[in-house]
C-alpha positions, 0 to 999 in steps of 0.5 A: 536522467530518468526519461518515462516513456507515454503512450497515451492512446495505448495506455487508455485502450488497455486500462478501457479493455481491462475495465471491460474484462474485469466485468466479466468475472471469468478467470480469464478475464480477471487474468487480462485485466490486471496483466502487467507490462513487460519490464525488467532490469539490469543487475544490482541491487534488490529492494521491494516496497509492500504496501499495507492498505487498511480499508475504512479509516483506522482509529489512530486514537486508539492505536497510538495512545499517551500512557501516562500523567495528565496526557492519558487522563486528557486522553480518556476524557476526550474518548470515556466510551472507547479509551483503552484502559492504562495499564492494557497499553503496550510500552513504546518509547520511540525517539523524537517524541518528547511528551512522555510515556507512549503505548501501542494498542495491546493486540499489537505484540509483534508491532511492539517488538518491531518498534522497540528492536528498531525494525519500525517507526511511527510516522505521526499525523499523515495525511492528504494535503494540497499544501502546507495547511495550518490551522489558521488557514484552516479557517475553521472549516472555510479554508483560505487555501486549497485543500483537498475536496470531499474530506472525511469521504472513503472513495475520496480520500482512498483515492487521494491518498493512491494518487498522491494528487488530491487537488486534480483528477487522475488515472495513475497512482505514485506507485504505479508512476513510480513503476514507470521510473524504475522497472525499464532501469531494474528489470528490462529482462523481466516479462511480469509487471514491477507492480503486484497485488494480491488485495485487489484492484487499485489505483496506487499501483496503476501507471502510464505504462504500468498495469498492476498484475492481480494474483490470488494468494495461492497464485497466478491466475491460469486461464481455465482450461490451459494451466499446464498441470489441466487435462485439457480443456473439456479433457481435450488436449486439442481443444486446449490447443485450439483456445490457445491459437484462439486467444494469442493467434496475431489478428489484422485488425487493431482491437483484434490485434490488442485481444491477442498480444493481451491473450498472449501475456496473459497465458505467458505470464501465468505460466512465468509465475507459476514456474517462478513460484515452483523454482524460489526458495520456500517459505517455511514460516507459518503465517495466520490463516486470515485474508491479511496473512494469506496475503502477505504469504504470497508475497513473501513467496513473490520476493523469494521468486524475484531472481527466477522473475529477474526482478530487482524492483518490486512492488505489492499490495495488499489490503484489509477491510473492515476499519470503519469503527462507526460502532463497537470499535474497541472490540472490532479494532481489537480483532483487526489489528489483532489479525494484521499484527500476527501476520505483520510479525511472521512477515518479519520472519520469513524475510528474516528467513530469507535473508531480504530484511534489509532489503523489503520494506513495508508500510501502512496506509488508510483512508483517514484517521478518525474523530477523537471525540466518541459517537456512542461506541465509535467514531466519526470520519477524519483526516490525519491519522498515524502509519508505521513504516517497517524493515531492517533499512528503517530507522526504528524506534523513532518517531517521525513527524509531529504526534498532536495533543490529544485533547479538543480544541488544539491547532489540528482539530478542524472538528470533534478532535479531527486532526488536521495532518502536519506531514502530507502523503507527499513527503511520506511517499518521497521517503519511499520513492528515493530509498527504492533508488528513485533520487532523479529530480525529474523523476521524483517530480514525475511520481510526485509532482505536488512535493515540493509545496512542502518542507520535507517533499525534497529529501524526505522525512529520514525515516529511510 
């Protein structure tokens, strides 16, 4: 049995403290802020989970589109403003949907090839959910079961959706308690937290006893003035010296005490990446030279790191902004799936080239999926809305789920061709949660306690 250790009072002071230090914007600050817990592991296998988070609310509509018949004339009719044109669409033919021919958005060349050479599926109408939901219950907008509060809101859903818990407040995220479970099992040797970002502050990656470690996508952040390739502080050596007794000398007194053994991880840790990143193999692949390629560089420079770190589990995320089509969505989108779809595929390169396909999967997330029907030359605010789930372990080329009839007035629009979603985060994140090697029932119940409302929440979806 998987038992998570809890240490409410400490874990409230050092998320308040890191709150604190966030604040103040120095590199030392940033650096204590987002210091991870010590974990580690035991010898086995290797599996990392990297989350892609689309900032904004993706238009699914257009990223998963019918290409052929009456579905694609339903389909331009619903949306005349904003349809892509027929023959612009990139063939799919995923197994499990049944409603004829299917196309991908066509800035996605590298998606494509994933999908028809089995390296990705398409998990269709994702969403937050209390509980099952059906359009009856639904209820046309006056539920008569619990859904989620403050539908169609960024903050809201973004936070649902990382916390996996959107009927209740929390401070931890599925990744994060997900963390919990497994860093003490696969990584009790390591002194750098199991969960990693390089897109920011989140809320997925947080834990009870999991603090997100942050870096930059050149690296650790080095507290300034003691990186072992500085001259000094002020080009002092002693000066250098003094600041490091200040920061990680023990104190008597708890808050005293707390700033020191944080100060202490914090210079520990950098300088444990630093030399980690200096000792991995490299990484020859060329990636985009966008926010969303930079990102996913260091991470593959992280999992090539992963034995010098004396990780067996890890867990990263990143992130791209800019997906609130509320105007000039054909061409904005073009361009953001243009800049993730490049640096997904030199993704699958380099873990190609580094021989950890099999072993590293990567998935997308968003706020929410958008209004089918058009606002001029965008879209509204929805719900449910399509993800893919990549790498050698997936079963690709496949659909999993139930993909909606893309017109108005069907059993999933709740409003202007909103879909109501037919798979909850719960049972897509299961699917992760157990191929990462979390199959205890106490455990995945830890991680997920909403899972087995729902009729895949035991065994997952099968796309893993």
């Amino acid at each position: 049995m998987v038992h998570v250790s809890r240490h409410p009072a400490r874990r409230r002071f050092l998320q308040q403290f890191a709150s604190i230090s966030a604040l103040a914007g120095t590199p030392f600050a940033a650096n204590l802020a987002m210091m991870g817990a010590a974990s580690a592991q035991t010898h086995g296998d290797y599996k990392a989970l990297v989350c892609v988070f689309l900032f904004g609310g993706n238009d699914h509509a257009n990223l998963i589109v019918p290409r052929s018949g009456s579905a694609y004339t339903d389909y331009f009719n619903a949306r005349p403003s904003l349809a892509l044109s027929q023959a612009s669409l990139r063939a799919i033919n995923p197994v499990g949907y049944t409603g004829g021919a299917l196309g991908l958005h066509p800035a996605m060349s590298n998606v494509q090839s994933m999908i028809n050479g089995g390296r990705c599926a398409v998990v269709a109408n994702v969403g937050t959910l209390v509980t099952p939901t059906s359009f009856t219950q639904w209820n046309d907008g006056e539920p008569t079961v619990a859904v989620p509060p403050q539908l169609f809101s960024h903050a809201d859903q973004q936070n649902q959706w990382q916390t996996g818990l959107p009927d209740r407040g929390s401070a931890t995220g599925w990744m994060g308690r997900m963390g919990d479970v497994t860093a003490p099992l696969y990584n009790p040797n390591s002194g750098v937290s199991i969960c990693m970002s390089i897109g920011g502050n989140n809320m997925i990656q947080a834990g009870e006893d999991t603090i997100q470690y942050q870096i930059t996508n050149q690296g650790a952040i080095a507290v300034q003035g003691l990186a072992p390739s500085s001259s000094g502080l002020y080009g002092s050596k002693m000066s250098q010296q003094a600041l490091r007794r200040l920061l990680t000398d023990s104190r008597a007194g708890m808050m005293e005490a707390e700033w020191a053994r944080i100060g202490k991880r914090s210079v520990d840790t950098e300088s444990i990446v630093t030399n980690a990143l200096a000792a991995a193999p490299l990484v020859t692949t060329t990636f985009p030279g966008s926010g969303i390629g930079n990102q996913l560089r260091m991470v593959a420079r992280m999992i090539a790191a992963g034995g010098q770190l004396s990780q067996r589990r890890q867990v990263f995320f990143v992130s791209q902004g800019g997906y609130d089509f509320h105007d000039n969505l054909v061409q904005e989108q073009n361009e953001r799936l243009g800049e993730l779809d490049a640096a997904l595929g030199a993704f699958n390169t380099a873990m190609n080239a580094l021989g950890t396909q099999n072993f590293v999967t990567t998935f997308t997330a968003s706020d929410f999926g958008r209004a089918l029907r058009h606002n001029g030359r965008g879209s509204d605010h929805g719900w449910g809305g399509h993800q893919f789930v990549f790498g050698g372990a997936v079963q690709g080329n496949r659909m999993f789920g139930t993909f909606p009839t893309i017109a108005f007035g069907t059993d999933t629009d709740v409003g202007n061709g909103r879909l109501l979603p037919t798979t909850s985060v719960d049972e897509f994140a299961v699917t992760l949660a157990r191929w990462f090697g979390v199959t205890d029932t106490l455990a995945l119940d830890t991680i997920l306690p909403n899972r087995n409302r729902f009729m895949m929440g035991t065994q997952g979806m099968g796309f893993l």
